[in-house]
C-alpha positions as CSV (number, residue, x, y, z in Angstrom):
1,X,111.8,77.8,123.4
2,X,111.4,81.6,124.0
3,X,114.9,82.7,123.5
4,X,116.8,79.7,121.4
5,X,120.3,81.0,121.5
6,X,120.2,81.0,125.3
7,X,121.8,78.2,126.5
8,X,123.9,79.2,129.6
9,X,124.9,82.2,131.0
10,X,123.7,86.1,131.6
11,X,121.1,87.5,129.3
12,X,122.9,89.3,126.8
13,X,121.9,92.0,124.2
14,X,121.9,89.1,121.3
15,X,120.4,86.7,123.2
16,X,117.4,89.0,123.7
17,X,117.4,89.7,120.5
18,X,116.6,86.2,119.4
19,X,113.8,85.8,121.4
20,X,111.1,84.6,119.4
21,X,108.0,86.8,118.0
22,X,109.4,89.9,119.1
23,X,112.8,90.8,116.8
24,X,112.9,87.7,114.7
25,X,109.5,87.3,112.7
26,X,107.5,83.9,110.7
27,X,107.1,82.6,114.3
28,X,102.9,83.2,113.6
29,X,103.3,79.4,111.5
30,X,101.9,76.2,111.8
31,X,105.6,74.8,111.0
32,X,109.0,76.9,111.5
33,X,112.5,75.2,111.1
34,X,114.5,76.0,114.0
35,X,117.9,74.2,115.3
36,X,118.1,71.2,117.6
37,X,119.3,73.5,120.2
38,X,116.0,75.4,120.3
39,X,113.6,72.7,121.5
40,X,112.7,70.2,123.5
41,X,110.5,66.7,124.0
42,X,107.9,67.7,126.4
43,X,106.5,64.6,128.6
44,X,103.8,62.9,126.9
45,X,100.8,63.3,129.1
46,X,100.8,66.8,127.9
47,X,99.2,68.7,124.7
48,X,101.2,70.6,122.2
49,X,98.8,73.2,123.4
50,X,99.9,72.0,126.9
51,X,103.3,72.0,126.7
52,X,103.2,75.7,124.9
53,X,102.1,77.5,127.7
54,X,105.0,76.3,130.2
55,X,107.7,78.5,128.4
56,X,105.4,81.4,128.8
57,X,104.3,81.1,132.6
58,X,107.7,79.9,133.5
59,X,109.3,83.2,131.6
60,X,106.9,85.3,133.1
61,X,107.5,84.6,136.6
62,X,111.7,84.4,136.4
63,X,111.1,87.6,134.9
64,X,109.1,89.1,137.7
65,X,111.7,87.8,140.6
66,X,115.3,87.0,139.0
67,X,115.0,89.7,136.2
68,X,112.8,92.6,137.1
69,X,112.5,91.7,141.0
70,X,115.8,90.5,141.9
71,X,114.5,88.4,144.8
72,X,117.4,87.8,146.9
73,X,117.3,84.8,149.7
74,X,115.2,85.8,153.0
75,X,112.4,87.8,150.8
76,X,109.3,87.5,151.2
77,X,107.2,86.4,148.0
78,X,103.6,87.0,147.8
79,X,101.7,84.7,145.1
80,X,98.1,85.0,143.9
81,X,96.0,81.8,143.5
82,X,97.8,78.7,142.2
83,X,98.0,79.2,138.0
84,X,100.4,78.6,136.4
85,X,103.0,81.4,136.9
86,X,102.3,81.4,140.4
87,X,103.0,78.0,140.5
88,X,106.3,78.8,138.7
89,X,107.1,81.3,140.8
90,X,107.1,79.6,144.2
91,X,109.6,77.2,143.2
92,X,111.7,79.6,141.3
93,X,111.5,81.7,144.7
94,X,112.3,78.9,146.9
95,X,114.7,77.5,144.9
96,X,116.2,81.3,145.0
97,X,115.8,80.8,149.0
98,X,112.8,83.3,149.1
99,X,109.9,82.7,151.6
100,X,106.4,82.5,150.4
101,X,103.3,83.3,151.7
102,X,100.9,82.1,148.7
103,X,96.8,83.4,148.7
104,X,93.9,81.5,147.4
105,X,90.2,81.6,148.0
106,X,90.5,77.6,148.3
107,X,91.8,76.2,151.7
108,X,92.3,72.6,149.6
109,X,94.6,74.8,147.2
110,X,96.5,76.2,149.8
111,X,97.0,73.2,151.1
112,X,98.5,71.6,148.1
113,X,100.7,75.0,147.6
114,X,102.2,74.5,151.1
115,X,103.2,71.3,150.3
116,X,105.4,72.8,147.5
117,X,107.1,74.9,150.2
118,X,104.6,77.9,150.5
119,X,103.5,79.1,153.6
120,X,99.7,79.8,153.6
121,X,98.4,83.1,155.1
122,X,95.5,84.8,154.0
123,X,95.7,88.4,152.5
124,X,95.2,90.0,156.1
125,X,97.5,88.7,157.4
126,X,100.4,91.1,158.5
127,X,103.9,90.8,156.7
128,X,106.8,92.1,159.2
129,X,108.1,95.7,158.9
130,X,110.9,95.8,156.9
131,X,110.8,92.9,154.7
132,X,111.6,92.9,151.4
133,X,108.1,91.7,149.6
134,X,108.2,90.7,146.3
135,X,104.0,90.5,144.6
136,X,103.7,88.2,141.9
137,X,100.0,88.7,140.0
138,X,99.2,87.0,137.4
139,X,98.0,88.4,134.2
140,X,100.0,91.4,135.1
């Protein structure tokens, strides 16, 4: 529930406009009344505090490739470690039909990232001339 008025389509000028804690204020609450449209059940193995932090990694990282990237298919996506909005952001990429070469300190992590469709190189390793590289940091 970042932006509850968007439920389909292109970001328009009102739908940004609703996004929550920025325009609209009284989201700072312990309890706030919004529509059914707005929310969602979130699987129960998770926390409330849990479950809160998907909308933001998940925002963050369409942001960086669909809205402020415009990662097309056969870029090249670079994530950092495997958090959260990396995490978000190599299946937003690959499901945008980006390739992605994900970095970690941890050979166990990069194995569990390749088997979400990453491609495991370390930072040294060369990216071809001429591709289109798209860095996702998190935090940034």
């Amino acid at each position: 529930m970042v932006a509850p008025k968007w439920l389909g389509g292109g970001l328009t000028r009102e739908i940004a406009q609703s996004v929550l804690g920025t325009t609209i204020n009284g989201v700072l609450a312990e309890y706030i009344v919004l529509s059914e449209e707005a929310v969602l059940r979130f699987p129960p193995h998770l926390s409330f505090e849990e479950a809160a932090t998907l909308p933001c990694a998940a925002a963050t990282a369409w942001n960086a490739l669909a809205g402020q990237g415009s990662v097309k298919a056969g870029d090249t996506v670079l994530i950092q470690g495997s958090g959260g909005v990396s995490l978000f952001a190599l299946q937003f990429a690959r499901l945008l039909g980006a390739r992605v070469i994900a970095t970690s300190s941890s050979d166990q992590k990069l194995e569990r990232i390749s088997g979400l469709g990453a491609s495991p190189e370390s930072t040294t390793s060369p990216i071809p001339t001429g591709t289109r590289t798209y860095f996702v940091k998190p935090g940034a």
